[in-house]
C-alpha positions as CSV (number, residue, x, y, z in Angstrom):
1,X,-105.6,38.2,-114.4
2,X,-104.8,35.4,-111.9
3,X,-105.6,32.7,-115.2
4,X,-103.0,34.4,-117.5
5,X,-100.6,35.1,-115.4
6,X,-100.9,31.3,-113.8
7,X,-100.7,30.5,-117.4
8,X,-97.7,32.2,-118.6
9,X,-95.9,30.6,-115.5
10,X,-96.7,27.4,-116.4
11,X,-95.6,27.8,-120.1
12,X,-92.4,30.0,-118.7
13,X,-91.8,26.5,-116.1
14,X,-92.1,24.5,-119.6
15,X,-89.4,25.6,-121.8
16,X,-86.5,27.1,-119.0
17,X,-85.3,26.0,-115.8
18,X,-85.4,29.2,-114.1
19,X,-88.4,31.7,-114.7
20,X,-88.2,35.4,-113.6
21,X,-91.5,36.2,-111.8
22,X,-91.3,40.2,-112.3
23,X,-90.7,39.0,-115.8
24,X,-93.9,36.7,-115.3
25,X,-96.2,39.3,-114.0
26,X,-94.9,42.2,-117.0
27,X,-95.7,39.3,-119.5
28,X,-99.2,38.6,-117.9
29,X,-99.8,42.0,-117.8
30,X,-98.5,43.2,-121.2
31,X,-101.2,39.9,-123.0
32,X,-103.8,41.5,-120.6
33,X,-103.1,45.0,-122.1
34,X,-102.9,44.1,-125.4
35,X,-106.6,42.1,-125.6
36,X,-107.8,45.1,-123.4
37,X,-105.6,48.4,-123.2
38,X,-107.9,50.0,-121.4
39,X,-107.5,47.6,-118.6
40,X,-104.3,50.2,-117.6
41,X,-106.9,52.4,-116.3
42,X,-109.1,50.1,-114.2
43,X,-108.3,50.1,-110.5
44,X,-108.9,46.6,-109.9
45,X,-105.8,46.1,-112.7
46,X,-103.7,48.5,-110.8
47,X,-104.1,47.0,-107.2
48,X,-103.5,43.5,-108.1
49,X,-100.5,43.9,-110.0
50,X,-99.1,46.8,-107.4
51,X,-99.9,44.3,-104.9
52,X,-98.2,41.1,-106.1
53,X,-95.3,43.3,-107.3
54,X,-95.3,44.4,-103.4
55,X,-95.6,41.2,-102.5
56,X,-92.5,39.9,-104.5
57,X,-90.4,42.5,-103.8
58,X,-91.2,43.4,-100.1
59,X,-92.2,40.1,-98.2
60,X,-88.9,38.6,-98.8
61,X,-87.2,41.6,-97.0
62,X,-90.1,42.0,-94.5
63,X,-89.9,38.5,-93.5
64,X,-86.1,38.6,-92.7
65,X,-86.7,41.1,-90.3
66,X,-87.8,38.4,-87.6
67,X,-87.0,35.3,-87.6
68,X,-89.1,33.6,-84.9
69,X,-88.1,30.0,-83.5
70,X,-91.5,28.8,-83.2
71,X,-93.3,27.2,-86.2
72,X,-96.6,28.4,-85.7
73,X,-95.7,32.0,-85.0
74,X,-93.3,32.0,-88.5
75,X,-96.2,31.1,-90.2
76,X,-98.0,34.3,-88.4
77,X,-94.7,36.7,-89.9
78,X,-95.2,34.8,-93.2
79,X,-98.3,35.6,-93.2
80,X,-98.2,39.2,-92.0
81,X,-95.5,40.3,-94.1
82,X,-97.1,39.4,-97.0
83,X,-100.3,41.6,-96.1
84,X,-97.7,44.6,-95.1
85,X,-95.7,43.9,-98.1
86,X,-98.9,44.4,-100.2
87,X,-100.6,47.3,-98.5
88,X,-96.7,48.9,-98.9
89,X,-97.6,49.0,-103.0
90,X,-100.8,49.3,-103.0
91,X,-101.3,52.3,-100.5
92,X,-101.1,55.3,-102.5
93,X,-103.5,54.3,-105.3
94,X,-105.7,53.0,-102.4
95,X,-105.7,56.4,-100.5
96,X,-105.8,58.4,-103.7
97,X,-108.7,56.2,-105.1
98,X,-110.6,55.3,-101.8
99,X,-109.8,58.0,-99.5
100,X,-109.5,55.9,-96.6
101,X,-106.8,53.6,-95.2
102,X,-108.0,49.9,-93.2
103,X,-106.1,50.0,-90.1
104,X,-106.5,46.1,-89.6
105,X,-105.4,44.8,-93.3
106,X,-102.8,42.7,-91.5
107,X,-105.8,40.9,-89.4
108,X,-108.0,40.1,-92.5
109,X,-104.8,39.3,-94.5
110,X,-104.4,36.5,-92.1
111,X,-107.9,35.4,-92.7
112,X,-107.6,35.7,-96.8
113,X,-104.7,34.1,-97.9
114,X,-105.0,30.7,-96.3
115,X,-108.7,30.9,-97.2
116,X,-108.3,32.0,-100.7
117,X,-105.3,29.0,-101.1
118,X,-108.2,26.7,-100.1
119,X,-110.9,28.5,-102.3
120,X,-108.1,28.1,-105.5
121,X,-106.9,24.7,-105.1
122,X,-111.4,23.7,-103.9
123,X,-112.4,25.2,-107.0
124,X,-109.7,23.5,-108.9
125,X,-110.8,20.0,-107.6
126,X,-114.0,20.7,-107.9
127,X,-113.9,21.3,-111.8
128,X,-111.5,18.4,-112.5
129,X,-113.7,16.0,-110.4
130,X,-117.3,17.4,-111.7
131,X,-118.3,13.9,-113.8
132,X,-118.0,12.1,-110.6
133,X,-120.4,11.1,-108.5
134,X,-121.0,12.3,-104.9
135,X,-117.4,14.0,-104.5
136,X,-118.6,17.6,-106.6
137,X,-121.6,18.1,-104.3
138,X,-119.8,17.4,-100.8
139,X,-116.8,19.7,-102.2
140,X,-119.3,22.6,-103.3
141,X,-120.8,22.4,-99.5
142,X,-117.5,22.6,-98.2
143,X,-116.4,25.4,-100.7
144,X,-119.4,27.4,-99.5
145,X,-118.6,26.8,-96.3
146,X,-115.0,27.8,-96.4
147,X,-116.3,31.3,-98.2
148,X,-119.1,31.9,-95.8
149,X,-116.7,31.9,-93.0
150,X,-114.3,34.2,-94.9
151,X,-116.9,36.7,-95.6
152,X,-118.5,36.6,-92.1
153,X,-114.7,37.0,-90.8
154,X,-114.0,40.4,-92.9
155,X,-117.2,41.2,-91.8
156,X,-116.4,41.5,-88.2
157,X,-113.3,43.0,-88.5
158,X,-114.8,45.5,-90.5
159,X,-116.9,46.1,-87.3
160,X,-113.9,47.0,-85.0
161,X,-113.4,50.0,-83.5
162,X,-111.8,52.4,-85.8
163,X,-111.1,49.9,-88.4
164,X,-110.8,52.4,-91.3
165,X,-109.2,55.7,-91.5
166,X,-111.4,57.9,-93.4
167,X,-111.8,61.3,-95.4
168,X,-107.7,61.1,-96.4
């Protein structure tokens, strides 16, 4: 999903000066549903594109609602809102599907995103530089690395007192 709608962005970037992302992620969806239709159906279809629809629409709005002087805690808001903005799209198909609501998405949303940036732009490098020597194999450690740490992080707050709500 992620691949074609990166795609479609960079062709939409290509040939106009001003791209439309809602008209961005229809696109990448409509070339997803066409190759599989059946994809409309498939939960993990529905959360990401509820969620990066929640993210476009709502974290602009969210974000505006505090505007904190301090550059370390307006990247916390940043990164907040975006998880809030998310979970806003995303929570009835999760509660309908899942039957439980995570209490601490915000916490592991500040974990994922700057994780997964790293993870995206690590993989990335680490394809374009795989005929070289040395680099690949220091960059797949670190890669590793970088996801272990993720996983172990979710992991704990998974562990938290009452971390999920369940039986909704």
């Amino acid at each position: 999903r992620a691949a074609v709608m990166f795609s479609i962005v960079i062709i939409g970037k290509a040939y106009a000066k001003n791209v439309n992302t809602y008209n961005i992620l229809a696109v990448s969806a409509f070339v997803l549903l066409v190759y599989r239709p059946f994809l409309l159906f498939d939960i993990g279809f529905q959360l990401s594109y509820l969620g990066l629809f929640g993210i476009l629409f709502f974290q602009p709005k969210l974000e505006k609602i505090w505007l904190p002087g301090n550059e370390l805690l307006w990247k916390f808001w940043q990164l907040t809102s975006t998880g809030i903005a998310a979970q806003l799209t995303t929570l009835p198909i999760s509660v309908y599907t899942f039957h439980q609501f995570p209490i601490y998405f915000w916490l592991s949303g500040l974990i994922v995103i700057p994780a997964s940036t790293i993870i995206l732009y690590g993989g990335i490098t680490l394809f374009l530089s795989s005929g070289l020597p040395l680099i690949p194999h220091y960059l797949g450690i670190i890669l590793t690395k970088v996801i272990w740490l993720t996983n172990s992080s979710l992991q704990l707050i998974q562990q938290l007192p009452c971390s999920v709500i369940d039986d909704i």
